[in-house]
ZAMARGU-4260 file (C-alpha; in steps of 0.2 Angstrom, whole numbers, plus 5000, padded with zeros to 4 digits):
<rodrens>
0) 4477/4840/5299 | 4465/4850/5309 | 4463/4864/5293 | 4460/4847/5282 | 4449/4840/5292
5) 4439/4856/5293 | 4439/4857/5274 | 4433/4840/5273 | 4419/4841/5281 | 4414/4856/5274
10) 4415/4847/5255 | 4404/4832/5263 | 4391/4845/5269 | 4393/4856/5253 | 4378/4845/5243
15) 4367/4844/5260 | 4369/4864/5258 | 4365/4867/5243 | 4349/4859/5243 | 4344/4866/5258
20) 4347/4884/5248 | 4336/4877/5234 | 4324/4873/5244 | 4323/4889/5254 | 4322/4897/5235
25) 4310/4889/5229 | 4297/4889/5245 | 4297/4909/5245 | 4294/4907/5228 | 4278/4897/5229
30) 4273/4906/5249 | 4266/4892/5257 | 4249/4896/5267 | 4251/4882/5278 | 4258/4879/5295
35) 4269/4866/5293 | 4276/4871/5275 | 4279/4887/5285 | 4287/4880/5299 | 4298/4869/5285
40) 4300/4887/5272 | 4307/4896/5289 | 4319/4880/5295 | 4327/4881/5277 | 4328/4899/5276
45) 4337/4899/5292 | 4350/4884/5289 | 4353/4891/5271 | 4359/4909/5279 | 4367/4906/5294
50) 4384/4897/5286 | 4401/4902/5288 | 4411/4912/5277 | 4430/4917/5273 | 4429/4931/5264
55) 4428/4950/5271 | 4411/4957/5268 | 4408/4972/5263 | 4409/4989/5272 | 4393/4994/5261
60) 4395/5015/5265 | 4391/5022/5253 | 4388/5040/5261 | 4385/5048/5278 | 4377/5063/5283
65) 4388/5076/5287 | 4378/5092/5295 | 4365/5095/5284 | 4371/5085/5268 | 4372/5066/5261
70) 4389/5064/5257 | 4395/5052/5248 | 4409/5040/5251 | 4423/5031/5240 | 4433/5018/5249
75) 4452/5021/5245 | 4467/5006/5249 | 4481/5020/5252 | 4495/5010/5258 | 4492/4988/5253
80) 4505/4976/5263 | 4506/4958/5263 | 4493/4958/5281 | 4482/4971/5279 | 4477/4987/5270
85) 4476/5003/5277 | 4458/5007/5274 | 4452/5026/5267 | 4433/5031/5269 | 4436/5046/5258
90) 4422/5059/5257 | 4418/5064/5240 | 4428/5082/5239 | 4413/5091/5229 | 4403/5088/5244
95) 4413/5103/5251 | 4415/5095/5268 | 4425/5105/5279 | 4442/5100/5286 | 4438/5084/5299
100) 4451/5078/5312 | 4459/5063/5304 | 4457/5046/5314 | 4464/5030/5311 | 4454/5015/5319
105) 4462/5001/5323 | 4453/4985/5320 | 4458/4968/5330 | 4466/4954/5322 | 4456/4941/5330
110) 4447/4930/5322 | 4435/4943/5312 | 4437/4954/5300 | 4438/4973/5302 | 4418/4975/5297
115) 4413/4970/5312 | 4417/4990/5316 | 4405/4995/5301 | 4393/5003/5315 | 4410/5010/5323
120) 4415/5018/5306 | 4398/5022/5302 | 4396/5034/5315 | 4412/5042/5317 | 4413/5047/5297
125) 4400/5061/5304 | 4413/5071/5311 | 4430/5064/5308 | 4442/5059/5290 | 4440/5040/5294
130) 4455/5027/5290 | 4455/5009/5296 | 4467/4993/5298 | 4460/4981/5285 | 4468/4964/5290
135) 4470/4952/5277 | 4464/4934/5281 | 4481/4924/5284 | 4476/4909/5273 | 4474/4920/5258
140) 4493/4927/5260 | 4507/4916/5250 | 4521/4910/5261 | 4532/4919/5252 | 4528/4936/5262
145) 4536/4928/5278 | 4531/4929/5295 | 4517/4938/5304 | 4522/4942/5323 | 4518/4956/5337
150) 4533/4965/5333 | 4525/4965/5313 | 4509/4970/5320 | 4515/4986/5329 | 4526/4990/5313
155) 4512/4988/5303 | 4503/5002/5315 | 4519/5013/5315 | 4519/5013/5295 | 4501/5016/5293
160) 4499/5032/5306 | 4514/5040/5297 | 4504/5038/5282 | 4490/5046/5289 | 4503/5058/5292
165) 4505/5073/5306 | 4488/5077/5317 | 4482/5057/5316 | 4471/5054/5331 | 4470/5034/5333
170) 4455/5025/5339 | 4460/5006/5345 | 4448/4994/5349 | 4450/4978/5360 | 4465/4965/5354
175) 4475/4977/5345 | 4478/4992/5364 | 4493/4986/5367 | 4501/4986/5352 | 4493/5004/5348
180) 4500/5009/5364 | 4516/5001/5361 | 4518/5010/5340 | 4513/5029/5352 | 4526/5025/5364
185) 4538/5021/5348 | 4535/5034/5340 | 4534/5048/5354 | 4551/5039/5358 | 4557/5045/5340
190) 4551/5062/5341 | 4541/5058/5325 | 4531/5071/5316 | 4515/5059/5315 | 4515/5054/5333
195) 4495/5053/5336 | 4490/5069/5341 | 4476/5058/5353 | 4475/5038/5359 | 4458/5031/5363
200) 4459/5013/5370 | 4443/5006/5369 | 4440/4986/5381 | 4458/4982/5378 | 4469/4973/5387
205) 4483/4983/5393 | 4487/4973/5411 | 4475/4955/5412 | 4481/4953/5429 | 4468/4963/5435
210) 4450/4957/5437 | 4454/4941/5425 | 4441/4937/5416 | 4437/4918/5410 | 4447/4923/5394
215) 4462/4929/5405 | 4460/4913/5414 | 4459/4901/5399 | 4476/4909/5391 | 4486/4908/5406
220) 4480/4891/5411 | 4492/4880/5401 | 4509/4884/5393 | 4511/4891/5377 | 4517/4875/5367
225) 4500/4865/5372 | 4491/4882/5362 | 4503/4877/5350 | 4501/4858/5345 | 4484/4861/5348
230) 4477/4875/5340 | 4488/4879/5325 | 4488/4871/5307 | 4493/4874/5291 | 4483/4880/5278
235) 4477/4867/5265 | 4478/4868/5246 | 4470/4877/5234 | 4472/4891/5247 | 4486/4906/5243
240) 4492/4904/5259 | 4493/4886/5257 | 4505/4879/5269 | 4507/4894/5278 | 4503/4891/5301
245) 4487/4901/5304 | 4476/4900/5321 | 4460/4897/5311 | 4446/4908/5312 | 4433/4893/5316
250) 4440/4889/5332 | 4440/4908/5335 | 4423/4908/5332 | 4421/4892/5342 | 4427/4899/5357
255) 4418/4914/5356 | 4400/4904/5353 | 4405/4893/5367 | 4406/4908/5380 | 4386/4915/5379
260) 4379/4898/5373 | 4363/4904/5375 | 4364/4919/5370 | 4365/4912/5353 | 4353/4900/5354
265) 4341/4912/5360 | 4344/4922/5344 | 4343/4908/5330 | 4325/4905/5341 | 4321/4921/5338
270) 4324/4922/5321 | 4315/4906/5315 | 4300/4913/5325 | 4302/4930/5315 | 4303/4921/5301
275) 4286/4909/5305 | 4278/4921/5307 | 4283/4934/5293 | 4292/4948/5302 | 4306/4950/5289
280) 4312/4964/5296 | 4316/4957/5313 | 4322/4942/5306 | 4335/4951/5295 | 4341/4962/5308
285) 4349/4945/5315 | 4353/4939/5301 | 4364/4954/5296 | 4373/4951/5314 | 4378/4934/5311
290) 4381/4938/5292 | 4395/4947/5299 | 4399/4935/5315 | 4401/4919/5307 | 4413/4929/5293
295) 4430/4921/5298 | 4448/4928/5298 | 4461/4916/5301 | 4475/4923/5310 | 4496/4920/5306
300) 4501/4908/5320 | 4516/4919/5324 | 4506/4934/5330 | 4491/4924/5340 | 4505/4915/5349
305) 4514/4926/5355 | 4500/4937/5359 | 4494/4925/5370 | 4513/4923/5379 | 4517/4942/5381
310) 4500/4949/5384 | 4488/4936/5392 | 4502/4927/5399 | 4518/4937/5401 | 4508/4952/5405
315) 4524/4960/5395 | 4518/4979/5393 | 4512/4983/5410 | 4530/4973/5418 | 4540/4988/5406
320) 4545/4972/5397 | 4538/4972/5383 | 4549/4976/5366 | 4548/4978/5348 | 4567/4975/5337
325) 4576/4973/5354 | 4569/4990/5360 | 4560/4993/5376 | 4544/4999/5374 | 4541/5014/5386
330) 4522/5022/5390 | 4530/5033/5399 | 4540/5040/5385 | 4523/5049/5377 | 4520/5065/5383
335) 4511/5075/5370 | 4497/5062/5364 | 4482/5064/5374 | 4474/5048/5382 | 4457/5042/5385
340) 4452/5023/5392 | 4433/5015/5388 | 4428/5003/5397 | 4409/4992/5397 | 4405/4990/5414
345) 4399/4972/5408 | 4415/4965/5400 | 4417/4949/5399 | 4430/4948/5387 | 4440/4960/5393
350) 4434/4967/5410 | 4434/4984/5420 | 4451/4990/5425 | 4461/4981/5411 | 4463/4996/5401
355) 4463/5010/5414 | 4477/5002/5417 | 4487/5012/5404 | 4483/5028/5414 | 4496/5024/5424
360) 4510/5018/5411 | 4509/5034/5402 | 4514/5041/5418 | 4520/5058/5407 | 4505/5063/5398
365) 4497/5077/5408 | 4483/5072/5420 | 4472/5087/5409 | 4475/5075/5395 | 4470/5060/5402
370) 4450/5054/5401 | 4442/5039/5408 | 4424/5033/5405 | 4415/5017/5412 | 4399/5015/5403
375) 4386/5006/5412 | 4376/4992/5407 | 4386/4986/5391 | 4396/4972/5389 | 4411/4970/5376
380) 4404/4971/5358 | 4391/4987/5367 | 4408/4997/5368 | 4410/5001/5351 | 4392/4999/5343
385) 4375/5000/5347 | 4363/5013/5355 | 4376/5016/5371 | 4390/5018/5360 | 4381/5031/5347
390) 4373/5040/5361 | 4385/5041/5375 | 4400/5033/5372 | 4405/5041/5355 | 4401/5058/5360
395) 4413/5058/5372 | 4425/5051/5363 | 4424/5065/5348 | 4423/5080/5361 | 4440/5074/5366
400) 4447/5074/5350 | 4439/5089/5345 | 4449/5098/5360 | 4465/5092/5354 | 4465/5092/5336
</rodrens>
């Protein structure tokens, strides 16, 4: 009912939409002069762009500069499942590029797609052979492919750092830690050739019992059956997926809004003022941000519940209780995958010391092996993109890989 509802609404709104779009066309096309038919042009501009969207935008990278040299680049889906794609940024080979450390980043399943890493991606395709998890939006997956749970979700890693194949380094940022953690611990467990030859946890949440955060606090406050009746429906028609449980991505996004209120009041302010007043530029520069935050992903209910049992509530991977097909997963069981922890000292998602916390699981890797960093004065999205991220953060983060690979 909740889905329906959703859709409903967004049917009644559709006319009011579109003629707010053809109004906003057609003021740019005539440039009012005055004030007012300013104020109005800039009002429709910004109620015609800021909408939300289900469909994964585009990467749009085309090339990256490599050295001295634009090379370009060709996206390649190298393996497809039913729940996500692993995600190939291949560099065109008659650039004559020469061999790069190759890295698998792993985007979170929740709530948006994995282009809100572009900048992450972006950067790291200077010096590295880049693949990504390309999760697929649940309500566009037939009901036919079955469930989606943890256990699928760290399979699903396990599968695609084989396929990257022996030498992968994996990059993991925020949701998706522990069950990166858990497919290293598996696979160091096997003695498998592709084990990851480096882990980088970037604001995950290894252990939430320490320094809980608001987040941390609204998962464990009520039992998991009341996230169930409450937050879950099933996908309406025409949708592939119809029928199919999902944790939508609206009340994702909901959530996420309702957390910096502000903040994003203050934004859309600014950008109608940018747009009074004709600064294009700085008005698109937001605009690009929210073209990519409003983009939802719904999530398979399986996976977000029981996320929200083992790891916010259960607390599963740091107990040693945590398992995957009736195994115990075992941190301690990697020993020759090197480990490095990033935190933003500003966290409110997922606060300092929750990821650290692996440090300590992966009691066997060598204490040469192992790297912290604690950037000040970012919060949770400033860990992976922005001018920290590109000037401190990501450095660090290569020259570790670089001394392993």
């Amino acid at each position: 009912m909740l889905y329906s509802a959703y859709e409903l609404q967004c049917e009644l709104l559709s006319p009011l939409r579109v003629l707010v779009q053809d109004l906003d066309a057609a003021l740019r096309w005539v440039r009012p002069q005055r004030p007012v038919l300013r104020q109005i042009a800039a009002v429709c501009e910004l109620l015609a762009q800021l909408r939300l969207t289900h469909h994964r935008p585009a990467f749009g990278i085309d090339e990256v500069v490599v050295g001295t040299q634009r090379v370009p680049i060709i996206e390649d889906a190298v393996l497809k499942l039913p729940f996500g794609t692993l995600l190939h940024f291949r560099k065109d080979p008659a650039a004559s590029v020469a061999a790069q450390p190759p890295l698998l980043l792993v985007a979170p399943l929740s709530g948006h797609f994995a282009t809100l890493l572009r900048e992450t991606v972006r950067t790291m395709l200077q010096d590295h052979d880049v693949y990504i998890t390309d999760w697929h939006n649940a309500r566009d997956v037939s009901v036919r492919h079955g469930d989606f749970g943890l256990d699928d979700h760290i399979g699903y890693l396990m599968r695609y750092i084989a396929t990257v194949g022996a030498g992968c380094h994996v990059v993991a940022v925020c949701q998706p830690c522990v069950a990166a953690l858990a497919a290293a611990a598996l696979l160091a467990e096997d003695d498998h050739p592709a084990q990851p030859r480096s882990l980088t946890l970037m604001a995950g949440p290894v252990d939430c019992r320490v320094n809980p955060t608001d987040v941390n606090r609204l998962a464990s406050s009520k039992p998991i059956a009341w996230f169930e009746r409450n937050l879950i429906s099933r996908v309406p028609p025409p949708h592939a997926g119809f029928l199919r449980r999902v944790y939508p991505g609206f009340l994702q996004l909901s959530a996420f809004m309702s957390m910096n209120p502000e903040r994003h009041r203050q934004s859309f302010r600014q950008m109608l003022e940018h747009l009074q007043e004709g600064r294009a530029e700085q008005a698109r520069h937001i605009q690009d941000f929210y073209d990519e935050y409003l983009a939802v992903n719904d999530l398979p209910a399986e996976f977000y519940l029981e996320t929200v049992e083992k790891v916010f509530q259960a607390h599963a991977l740091a107990l040693g209780k945590l398992t995957w097909s009736w195994r115990t997963v075992d941190p301690a069981a990697i020993r020759r995958t090197a480990l490095m922890t990033v935190e933003g000292e500003r966290d409110d998602i997922c606060a300092v010391g929750q990821t650290v916390a692996a440090q300590e699981l992966c009691r066997s890797v060598r204490p040469y092996r192992k790297t912290h960093h604690v950037q000040t004065g970012v919060g949770h999205y400033g860990v992976f993109s922005g001018r920290k991220w590109n000037e401190q953060i990501y450095p660090r983060v290569r020259d570790m890989i670089y001394s392993t690979a």
